[in-house]
N, C-alpha and C positions, 0 to 999 in steps of 0.2 A: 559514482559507481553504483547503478540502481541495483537491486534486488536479483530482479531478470536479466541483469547482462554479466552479471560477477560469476565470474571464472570460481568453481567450484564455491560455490553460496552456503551450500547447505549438502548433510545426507543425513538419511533416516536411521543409517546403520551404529550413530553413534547416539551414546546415553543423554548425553549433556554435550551442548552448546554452550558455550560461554565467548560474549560479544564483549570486548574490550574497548571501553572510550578512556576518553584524557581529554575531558571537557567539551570537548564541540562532536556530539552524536552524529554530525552529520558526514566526520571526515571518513576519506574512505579507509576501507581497510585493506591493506597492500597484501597483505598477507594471512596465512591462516598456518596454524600447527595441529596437529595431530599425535596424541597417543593413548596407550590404554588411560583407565583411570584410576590412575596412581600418580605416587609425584615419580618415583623414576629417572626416565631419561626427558620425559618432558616437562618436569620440575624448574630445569634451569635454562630450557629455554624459556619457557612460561616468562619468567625470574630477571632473564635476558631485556625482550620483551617491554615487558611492566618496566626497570629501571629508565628503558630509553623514551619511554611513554609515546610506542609507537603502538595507536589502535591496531587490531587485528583479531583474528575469531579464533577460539580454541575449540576444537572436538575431540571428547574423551569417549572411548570407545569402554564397555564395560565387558567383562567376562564372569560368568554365571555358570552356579551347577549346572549337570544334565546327569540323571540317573543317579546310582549309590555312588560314584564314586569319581565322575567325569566332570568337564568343563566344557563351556561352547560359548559360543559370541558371534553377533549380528554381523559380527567385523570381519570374518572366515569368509561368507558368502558373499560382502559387497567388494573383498578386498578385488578377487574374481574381475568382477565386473570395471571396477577401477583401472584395471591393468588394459582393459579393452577398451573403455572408452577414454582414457588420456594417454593411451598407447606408452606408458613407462612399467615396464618388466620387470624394474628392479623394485618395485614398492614393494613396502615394508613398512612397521611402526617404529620410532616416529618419522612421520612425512612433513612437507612442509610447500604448502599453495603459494605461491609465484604470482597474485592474481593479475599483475600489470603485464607481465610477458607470459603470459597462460602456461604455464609450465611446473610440473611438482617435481621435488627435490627428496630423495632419496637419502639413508647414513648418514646417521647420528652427526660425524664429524663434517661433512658437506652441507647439515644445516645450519650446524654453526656457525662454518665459515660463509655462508652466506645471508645468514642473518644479520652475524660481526659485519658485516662489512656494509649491510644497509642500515645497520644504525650507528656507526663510525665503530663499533666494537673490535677491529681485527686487526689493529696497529696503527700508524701512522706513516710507515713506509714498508717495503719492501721485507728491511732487517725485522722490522715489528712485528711484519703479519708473518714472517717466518716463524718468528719466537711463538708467537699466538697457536700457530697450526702442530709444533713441536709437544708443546704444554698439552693442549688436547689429546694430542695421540698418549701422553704419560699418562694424563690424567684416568683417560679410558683404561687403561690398564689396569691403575689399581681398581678401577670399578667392576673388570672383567674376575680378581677373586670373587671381590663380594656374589658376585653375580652364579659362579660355580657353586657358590656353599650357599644360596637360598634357592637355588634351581638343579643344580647336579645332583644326579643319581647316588652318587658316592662322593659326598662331601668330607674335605677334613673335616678336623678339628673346630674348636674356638680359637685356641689358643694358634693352633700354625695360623688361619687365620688372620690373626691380629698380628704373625710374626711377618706375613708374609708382605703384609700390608707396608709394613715399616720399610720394606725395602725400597719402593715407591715415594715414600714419607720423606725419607732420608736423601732422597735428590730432589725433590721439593722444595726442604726446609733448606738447603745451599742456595737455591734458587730462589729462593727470599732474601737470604740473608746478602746477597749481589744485588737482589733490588735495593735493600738498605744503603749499600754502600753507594749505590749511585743517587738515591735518594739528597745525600749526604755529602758527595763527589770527593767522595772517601777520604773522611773525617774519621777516622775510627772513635773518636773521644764522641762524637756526636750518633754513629752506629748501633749501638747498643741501646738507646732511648726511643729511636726512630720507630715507628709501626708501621708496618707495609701492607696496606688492603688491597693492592693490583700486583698482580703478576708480572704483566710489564708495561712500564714507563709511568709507575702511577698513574694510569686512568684504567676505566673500566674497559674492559675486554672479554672477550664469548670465552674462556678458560677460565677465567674469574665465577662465573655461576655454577660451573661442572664441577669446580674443586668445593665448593661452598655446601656444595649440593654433594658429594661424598664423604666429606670432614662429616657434615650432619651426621651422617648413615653409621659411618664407624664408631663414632662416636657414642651413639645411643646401641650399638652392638659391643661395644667395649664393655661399656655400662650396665646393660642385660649381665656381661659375665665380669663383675664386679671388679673390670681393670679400668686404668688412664688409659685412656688411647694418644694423650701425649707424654706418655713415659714419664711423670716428673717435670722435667726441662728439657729433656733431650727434641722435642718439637714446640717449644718455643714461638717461635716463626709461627706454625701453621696455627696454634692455637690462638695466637696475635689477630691473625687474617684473617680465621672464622670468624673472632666475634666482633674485630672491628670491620668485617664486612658486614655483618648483619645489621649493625649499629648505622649504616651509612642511608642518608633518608630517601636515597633512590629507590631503598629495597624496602622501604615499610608495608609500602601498597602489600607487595605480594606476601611478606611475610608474615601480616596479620592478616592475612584471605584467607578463607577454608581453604583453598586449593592446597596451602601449606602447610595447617594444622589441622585438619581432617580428611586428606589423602594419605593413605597406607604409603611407606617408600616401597612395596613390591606388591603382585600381582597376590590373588587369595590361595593360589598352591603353594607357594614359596614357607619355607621354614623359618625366613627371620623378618618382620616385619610388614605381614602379608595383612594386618587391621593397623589400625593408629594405634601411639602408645608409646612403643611401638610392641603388639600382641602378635599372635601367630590365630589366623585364621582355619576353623575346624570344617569340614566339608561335613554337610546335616546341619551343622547347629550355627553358623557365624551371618548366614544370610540376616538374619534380622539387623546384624549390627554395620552391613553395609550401607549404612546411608546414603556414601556420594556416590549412589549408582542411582541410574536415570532421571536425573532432575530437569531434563528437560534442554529450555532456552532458559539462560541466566546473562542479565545483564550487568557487567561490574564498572561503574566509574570512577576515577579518581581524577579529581580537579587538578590543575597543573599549578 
């Protein structure tokens, strides 16, 4: 797949390029993702990705002051253009390049499901990719509070917050504790020792990163205001999954990369996590401390 004939190669409009190998530079790269540059919602495909060690190209799109008190990005004016010359109306961030069937992909939960599914991520039948597509849509949910109280106008609380979170937590953490039992083929004496790192049928799955990748977020926002975000023991289960998903050597690559430990989880307006840290970004004074903005072309390998 040369240079000049790959289906969306390159754009000017994004900060950073980052070109993924898994040992042989020369394979092609089937696909590409796009989003701001943050971890976000492009975090755990990124995350997706890297685990299955399918090369493919990342562009992170950066957003920057403009005047005392505004915001602007290179990403505004080419999105424009985008929409005309690959004739898709629905774009939006994140996107996701198709390079084999020339075709971009559109919502968050349709890149998933179609990334799950080119690197065996999205079940093993039917029942599987059902469950897969179910979990996502929950997942996104609880991500849609977070998302109101570091961007809405009128945010709660902390504490509703973190209450409202639980409700979400709390059919999760049942939904583990099923995976346990089928782990197990329901042994209850052997249930309770079991640790469950996939959502479903123990293997890795595109729900498996989003959940990984929100447990983080809450977590370090529980922590800002000096609560457990797993209650004690009452979420068990999830705190099990987060960190024996992190622990699993799929996910090393990505989780020792800057991409992980030097992207902000939100954009520089947002009020909770808008610097690493996780700090709150000042409009006037924080520019200096955005580093992972336009770093260019970054090449990242990890040997298989």
């Amino acid at each position: 797949m040369s240079e000049s004939k790959t289906f969306f190669a390159a754009t000017k409009a994004a900060g950073t390029t980052v070109e993924f190998d898994f040992g042989d530079k020369s394979s092609p790269k089937k696909h590409a993702i796009a989003y701001w540059s943050i971890r976000g919602l492009g975090a755990p495909l990124t995350m997706m990705l890297c685990a299955a060690k399918t090369p493919f190209t990342l562009f992170l799109y950066d957003i920057v002051e403009s005047g005392e008190n505004g915001w602007t990005s290179d990403y505004f004016a080419a999105k424009t253009e985008y929409i005309k010359e690959y004739k898709q109306p629905l774009w939006n961030l994140p996107f996701c390049v198709d390079r084999e069937n020339k075709k971009i992909i559109c919502q968050t939960n349709a890149i998933f499901a179609h990334l799950g599914r080119a690197c065996g991520m999205l079940g093993d039948d039917e029942v599987s990719a059902s469950e897969c597509e179910q979990l996502l849509c929950e997942i996104y949910d609880l991500r849609d509070g977070m998302i109101q109280y570091v961007y809405g106008p009128n945010p709660c609380s902390p504490a509703e917050l973190l209450d409202s979170a639980k409700k979400y937590m709390s059919k999760l953490e049942a939904w583990l504790e099923l995976q346990a039992e089928k782990t197990v083929n329901g042994h209850e004496d052997k249930k309770a020792k079991t640790e469950v790192v996939h959502l479903v049928n123990g293997k890795f799955s595109a729900p498996d990163f989003h959940l990984y990748e929100m447990l983080d977020q809450y977590e370090a926002f529980a922590k800002e205001h000096g609560q457990d975000l797993y209650q004690g023991g009452e979420f068990d289960r999830l705190r099990a999954f987060k960190e024996g998903f992190a622990a699993l050597p799929e996910n090393q690559f990505y989780l020792n990369s800057w991409l992980h430990t030097e992207l902000p989880f939100n954009n520089c307006m947002g009020r909770f996590g808008s610097l690493p840290g996780p700090k709150t970004y000042v409009h006037g004074e924080s520019a200096k401390d955005a580093t992972w903005r336009g770093k260019g072309t970054v090449e990242m390998s990890c040997f298989k």
